[in-house]
C-alpha positions as CSV (number, residue, x, y, z in Angstrom):
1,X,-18.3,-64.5,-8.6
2,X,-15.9,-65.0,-5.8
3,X,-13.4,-63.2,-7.2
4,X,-15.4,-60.2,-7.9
5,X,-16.2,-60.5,-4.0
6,X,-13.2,-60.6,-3.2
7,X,-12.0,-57.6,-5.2
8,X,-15.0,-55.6,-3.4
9,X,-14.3,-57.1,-0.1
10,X,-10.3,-56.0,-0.7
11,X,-11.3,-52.3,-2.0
12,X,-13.5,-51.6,1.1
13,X,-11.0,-53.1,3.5
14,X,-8.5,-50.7,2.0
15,X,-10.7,-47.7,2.5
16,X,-10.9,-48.8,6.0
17,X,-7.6,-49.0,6.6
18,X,-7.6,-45.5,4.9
19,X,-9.8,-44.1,7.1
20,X,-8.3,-45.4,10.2
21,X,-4.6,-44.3,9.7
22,X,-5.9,-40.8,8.5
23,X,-8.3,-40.2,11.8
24,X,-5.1,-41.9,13.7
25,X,-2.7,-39.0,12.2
26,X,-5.1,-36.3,13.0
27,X,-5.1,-37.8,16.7
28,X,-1.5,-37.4,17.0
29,X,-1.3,-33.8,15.4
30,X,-3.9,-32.7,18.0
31,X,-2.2,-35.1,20.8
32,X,1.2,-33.4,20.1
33,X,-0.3,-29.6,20.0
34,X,-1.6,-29.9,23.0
35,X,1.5,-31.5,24.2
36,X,3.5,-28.7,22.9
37,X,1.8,-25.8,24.4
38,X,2.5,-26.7,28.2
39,X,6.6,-26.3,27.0
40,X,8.0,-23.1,26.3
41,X,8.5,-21.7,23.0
42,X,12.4,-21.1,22.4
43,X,13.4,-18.8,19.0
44,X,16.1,-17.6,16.9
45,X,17.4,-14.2,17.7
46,X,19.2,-13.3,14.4
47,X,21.5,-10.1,14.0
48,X,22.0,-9.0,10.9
49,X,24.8,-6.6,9.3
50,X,22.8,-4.0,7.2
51,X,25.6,-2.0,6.6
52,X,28.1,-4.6,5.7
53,X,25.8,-5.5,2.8
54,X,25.4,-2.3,1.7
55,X,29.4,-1.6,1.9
56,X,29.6,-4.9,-0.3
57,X,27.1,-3.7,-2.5
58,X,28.4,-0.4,-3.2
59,X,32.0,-2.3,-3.5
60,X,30.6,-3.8,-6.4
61,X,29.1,-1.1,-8.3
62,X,31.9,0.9,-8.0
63,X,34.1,-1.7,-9.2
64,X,31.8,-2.1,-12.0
65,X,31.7,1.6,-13.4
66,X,35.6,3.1,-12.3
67,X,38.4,1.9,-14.4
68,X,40.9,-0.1,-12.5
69,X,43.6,3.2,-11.2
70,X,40.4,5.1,-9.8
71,X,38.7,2.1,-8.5
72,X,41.5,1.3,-6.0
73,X,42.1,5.0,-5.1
74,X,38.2,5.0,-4.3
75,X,39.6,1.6,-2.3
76,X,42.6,3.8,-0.6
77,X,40.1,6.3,0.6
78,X,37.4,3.9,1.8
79,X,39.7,2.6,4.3
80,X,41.0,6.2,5.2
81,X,37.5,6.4,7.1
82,X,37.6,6.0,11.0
83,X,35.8,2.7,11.7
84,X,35.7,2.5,15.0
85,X,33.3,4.1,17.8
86,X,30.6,4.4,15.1
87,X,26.8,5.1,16.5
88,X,24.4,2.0,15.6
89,X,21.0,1.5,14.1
90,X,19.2,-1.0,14.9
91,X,16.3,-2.0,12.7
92,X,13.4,-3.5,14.0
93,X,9.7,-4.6,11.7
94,X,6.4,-4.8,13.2
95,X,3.1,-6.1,11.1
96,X,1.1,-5.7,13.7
97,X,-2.0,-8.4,13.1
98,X,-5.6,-7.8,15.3
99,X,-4.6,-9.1,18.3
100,X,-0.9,-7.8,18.3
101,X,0.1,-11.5,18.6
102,X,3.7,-10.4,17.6
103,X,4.4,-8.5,20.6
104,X,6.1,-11.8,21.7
105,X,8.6,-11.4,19.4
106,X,9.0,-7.8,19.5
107,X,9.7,-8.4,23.5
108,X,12.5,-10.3,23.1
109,X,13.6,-8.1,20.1
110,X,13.4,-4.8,22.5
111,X,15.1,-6.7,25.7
112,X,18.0,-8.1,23.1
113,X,18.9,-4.3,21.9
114,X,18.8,-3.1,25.5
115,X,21.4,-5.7,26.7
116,X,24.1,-3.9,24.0
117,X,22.9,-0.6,23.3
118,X,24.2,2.6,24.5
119,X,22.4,6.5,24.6
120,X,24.5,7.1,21.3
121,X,22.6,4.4,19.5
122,X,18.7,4.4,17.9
123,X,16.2,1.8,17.0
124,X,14.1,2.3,14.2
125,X,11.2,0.7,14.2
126,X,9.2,-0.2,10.5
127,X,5.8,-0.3,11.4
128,X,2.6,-1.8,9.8
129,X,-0.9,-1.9,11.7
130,X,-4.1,-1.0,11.4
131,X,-5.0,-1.3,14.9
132,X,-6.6,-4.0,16.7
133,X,-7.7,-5.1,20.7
134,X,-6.5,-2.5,23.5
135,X,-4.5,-4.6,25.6
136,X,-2.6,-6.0,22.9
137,X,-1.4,-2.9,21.4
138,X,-0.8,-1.1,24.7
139,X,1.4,-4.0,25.9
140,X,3.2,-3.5,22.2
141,X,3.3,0.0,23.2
142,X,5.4,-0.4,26.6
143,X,7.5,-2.7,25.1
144,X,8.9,0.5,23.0
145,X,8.3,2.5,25.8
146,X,11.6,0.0,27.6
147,X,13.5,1.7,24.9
148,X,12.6,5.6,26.1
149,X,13.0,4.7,29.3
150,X,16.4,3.9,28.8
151,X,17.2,7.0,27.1
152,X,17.7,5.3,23.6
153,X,16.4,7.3,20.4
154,X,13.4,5.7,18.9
155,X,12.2,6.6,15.3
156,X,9.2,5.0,13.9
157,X,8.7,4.8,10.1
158,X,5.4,4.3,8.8
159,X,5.4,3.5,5.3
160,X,1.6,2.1,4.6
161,X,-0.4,2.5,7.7
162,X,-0.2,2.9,11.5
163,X,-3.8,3.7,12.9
164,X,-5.8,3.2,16.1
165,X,-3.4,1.1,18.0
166,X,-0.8,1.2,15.4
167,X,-0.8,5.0,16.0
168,X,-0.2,4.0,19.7
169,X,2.7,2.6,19.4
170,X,4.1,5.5,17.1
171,X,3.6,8.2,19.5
172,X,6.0,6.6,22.1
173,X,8.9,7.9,19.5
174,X,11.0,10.5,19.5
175,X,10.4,11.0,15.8
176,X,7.4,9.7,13.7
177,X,8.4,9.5,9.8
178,X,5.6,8.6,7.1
179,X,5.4,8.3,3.6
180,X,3.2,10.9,1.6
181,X,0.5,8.4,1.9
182,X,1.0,6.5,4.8
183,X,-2.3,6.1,6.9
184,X,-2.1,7.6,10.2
185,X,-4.2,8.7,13.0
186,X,-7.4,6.9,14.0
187,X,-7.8,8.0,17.4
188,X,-10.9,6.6,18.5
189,X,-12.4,3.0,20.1
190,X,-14.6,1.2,18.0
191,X,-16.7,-2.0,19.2
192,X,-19.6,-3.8,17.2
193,X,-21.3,-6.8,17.5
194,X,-24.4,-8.5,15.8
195,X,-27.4,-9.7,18.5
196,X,-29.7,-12.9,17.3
197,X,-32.1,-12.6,20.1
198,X,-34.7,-12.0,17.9
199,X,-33.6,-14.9,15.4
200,X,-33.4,-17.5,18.3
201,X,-37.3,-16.0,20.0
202,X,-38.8,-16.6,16.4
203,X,-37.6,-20.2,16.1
204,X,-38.5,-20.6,20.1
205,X,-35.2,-21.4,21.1
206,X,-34.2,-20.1,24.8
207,X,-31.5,-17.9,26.1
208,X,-30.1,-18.2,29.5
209,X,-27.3,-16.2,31.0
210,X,-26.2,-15.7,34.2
211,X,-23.8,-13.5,35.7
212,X,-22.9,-11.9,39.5
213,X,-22.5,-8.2,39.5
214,X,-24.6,-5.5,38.1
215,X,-22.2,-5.1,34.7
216,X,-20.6,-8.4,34.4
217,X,-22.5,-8.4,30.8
218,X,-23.8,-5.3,29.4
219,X,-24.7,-6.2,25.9
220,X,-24.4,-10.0,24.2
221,X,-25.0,-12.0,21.4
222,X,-27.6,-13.7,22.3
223,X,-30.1,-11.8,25.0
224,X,-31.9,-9.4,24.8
225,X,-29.8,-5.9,25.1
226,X,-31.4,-3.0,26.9
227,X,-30.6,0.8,27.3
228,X,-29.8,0.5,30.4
229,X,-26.8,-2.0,29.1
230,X,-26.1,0.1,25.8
231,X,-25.4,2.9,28.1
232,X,-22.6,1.5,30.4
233,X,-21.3,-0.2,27.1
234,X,-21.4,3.4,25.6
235,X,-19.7,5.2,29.0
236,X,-16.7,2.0,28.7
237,X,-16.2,2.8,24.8
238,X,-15.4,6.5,26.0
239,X,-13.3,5.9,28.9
240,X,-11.3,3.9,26.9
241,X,-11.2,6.6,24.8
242,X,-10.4,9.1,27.2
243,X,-7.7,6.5,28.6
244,X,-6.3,6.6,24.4
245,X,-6.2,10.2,24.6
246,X,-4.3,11.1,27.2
247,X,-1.0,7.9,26.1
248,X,-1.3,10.0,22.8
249,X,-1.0,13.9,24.6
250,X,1.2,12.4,27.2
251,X,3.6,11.3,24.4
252,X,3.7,13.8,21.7
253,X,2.2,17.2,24.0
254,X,2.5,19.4,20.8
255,X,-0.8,18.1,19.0
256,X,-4.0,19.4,19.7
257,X,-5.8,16.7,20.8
258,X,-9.0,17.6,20.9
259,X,-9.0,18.1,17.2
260,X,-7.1,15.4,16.2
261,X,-8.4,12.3,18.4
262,X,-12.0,12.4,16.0
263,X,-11.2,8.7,15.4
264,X,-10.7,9.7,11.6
265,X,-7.0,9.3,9.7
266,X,-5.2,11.2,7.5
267,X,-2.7,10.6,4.7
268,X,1.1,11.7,5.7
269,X,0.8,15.0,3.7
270,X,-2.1,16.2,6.1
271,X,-0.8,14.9,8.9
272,X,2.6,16.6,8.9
273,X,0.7,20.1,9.5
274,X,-1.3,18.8,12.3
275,X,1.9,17.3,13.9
276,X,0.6,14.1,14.0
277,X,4.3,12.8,12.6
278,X,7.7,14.8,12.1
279,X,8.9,14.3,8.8
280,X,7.9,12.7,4.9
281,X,10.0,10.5,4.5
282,X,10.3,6.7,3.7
283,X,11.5,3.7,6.0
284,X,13.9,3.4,2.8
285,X,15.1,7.0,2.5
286,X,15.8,6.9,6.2
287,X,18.0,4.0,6.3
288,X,19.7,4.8,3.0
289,X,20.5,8.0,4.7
290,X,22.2,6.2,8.0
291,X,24.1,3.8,5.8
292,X,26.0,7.0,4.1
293,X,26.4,8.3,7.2
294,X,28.9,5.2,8.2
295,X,26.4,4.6,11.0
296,X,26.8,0.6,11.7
297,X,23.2,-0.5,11.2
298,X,21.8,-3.7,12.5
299,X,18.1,-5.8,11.4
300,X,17.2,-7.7,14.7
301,X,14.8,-10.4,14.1
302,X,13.4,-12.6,16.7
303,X,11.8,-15.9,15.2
304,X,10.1,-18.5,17.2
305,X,10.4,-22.5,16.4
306,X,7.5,-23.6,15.7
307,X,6.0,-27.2,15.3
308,X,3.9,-28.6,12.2
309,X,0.8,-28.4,14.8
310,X,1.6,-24.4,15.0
311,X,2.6,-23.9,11.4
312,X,-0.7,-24.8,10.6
313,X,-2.6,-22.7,13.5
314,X,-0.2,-19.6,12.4
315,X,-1.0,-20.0,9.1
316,X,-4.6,-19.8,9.4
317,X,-4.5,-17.3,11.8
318,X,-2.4,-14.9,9.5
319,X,-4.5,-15.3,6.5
320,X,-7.3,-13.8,8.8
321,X,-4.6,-11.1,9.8
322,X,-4.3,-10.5,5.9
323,X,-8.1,-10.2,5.5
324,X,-8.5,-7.8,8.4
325,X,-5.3,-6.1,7.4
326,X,-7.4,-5.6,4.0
327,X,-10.6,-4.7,5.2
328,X,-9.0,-2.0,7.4
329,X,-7.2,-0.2,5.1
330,X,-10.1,-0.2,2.4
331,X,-12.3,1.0,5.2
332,X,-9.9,4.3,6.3
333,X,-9.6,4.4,2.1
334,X,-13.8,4.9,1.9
């Protein structure tokens, strides 16, 4: 009998103990987060050789299929090429998420190239985005728009999709490339939201907002929307629109706007003819291209250190980036 209490009393002690240490853990994670974010993130900028690979690859193939004598003649010539002075590429990626979180990185990526590159140099920039929030994207947009500015060729190379605010960013370039079926386009403003002001009267649960100003809320969640409020909602969407319009015509003047800013998208075969990019071509054909050129080309990569706290936050927040990045391109696919 008493050791059988025992036993029990030792088993729910250890689930205590359990229980406490866990819950203690889980304080410290959230202690430290919150710790973290009043210091400033430091990263990694990383350069790397593209065309130095691709020199070592090609190296190898040829050794592999050329008999010894013509190998080292192809050798002999190789180094008969002018090295010096070359042009440079550098090679920048964007997967643009919703809320165009990696526009941090892309800053630092942007202000990087600028301290080194010269007017005889270009960045090409592999985009990915369906679009996302306004201010987020447009900030992404200047950010490329440092580049113009300096008088640096930018080409943007859309290989999957690049609409709404995606498509913002890729007019700041001098050239637009897109595979055959690349999504692009999607000039238009979209906002939606669901209302449970009926939900919460049936159940006799109150509401109460208040605000200073005659628009400081137009339509909500939770009240009770009016026309009056759909209205200036309605008269916002289109200014913004208007606003999206005009970055686009400013930036590439040779579309017709009017009948391309419908807010639909079109595959890179249909948009070629309406000049919405320059060329079909692949992010792969492009680069493949440079490299036999002898252009010196350069990936620049900007990663941020980031604790276990933010591993776990980023990770979350990216499998919602996956799912939206999902849901977006099967609605433009409908």
């Amino acid at each position: 009998m008493i050791l059988a209490f025992l036993y029990e009393y030792g088993l729910f002690l250890a689930k205590v103990v359990t229980f406490v240490v866990a819950v203690a853990v889980i304080v410290g994670l959230v202690a430290g987060a919150t710790v973290s974010r009043g210091k400033p993130k430091k990263g990694q900028l990383q350069f790397t050789d593209l065309s130095e690979d691709h020199q070592q690859q090609t190296i190898d193939l040829q050794q592999r299929l050329l008999n010894k004598k013509a190998f080292k003649q192809w050798q002999k010539a190789e180094k008969a090429k002018p090295q010096d002075s070359k042009p440079r590429l550098f090679v920048v990626e964007f997967l643009g998420s919703m809320d165009a979180r990696e526009t941090d990185s892309l800053r630092e990526e942007i202000t990087a190239i600028l301290a080194i590159a010269t007017v005889e140099d270009e960045v090409l920039l592999r985009l990915e985005s369906g679009g996302g929030v306004v201010h987020g994207y447009g900030l992404a947009a200047s950010q490329l728009d440092r580049l113009r500015q300096k008088g640096i060729k930018l080409t943007v190379a859309v290989d999957k999709v690049a609409a709404s605010g995606g498509y913002m960013m890729a007019c700041i370039a001098d050239t637009i490339l897109a595979a055959p079926f690349a999504i692009v386009g999607s000039i238009g403003v979209i906002a939606q939201l669901p209302n449970f002001h009926k939900v919460l009267k049936n159940n006799n649960i109150d509401f109460e907002q208040f605000t200073a100003g005659e628009y400081k809320r137009t339509v909500t969640l939770f009240g009770e929307n009016n026309d009056k409020g759909r209205l200036k909602f309605q008269q916002e969407l289109e200014q913004t629109h208007q606003l999206f319009k005009q970055f686009v015509q400013d930036h590439r003047a040779q579309l017709d706007i009017d009948q391309v800013a419908t807010g639909e998208h079109w595959f890179g075969y249909q948009a070629l003819p309406l000049q919405l990019i320059d060329k079909i071509q692949t992010s792969d054909d492009y680069l493949l291209s440079q490299l036999q050129q002898q252009r010196r080309v350069f990936q620049v990569k900007y990663l941020l250190r980031k604790g276990l706290a933010d591993k776990v936050g980023i990770g979350s927040a990216n499998v919602l980036s996956l799912w939206w990045q999902k849901l977006m391109q099967q609605y433009w696919m409908r």
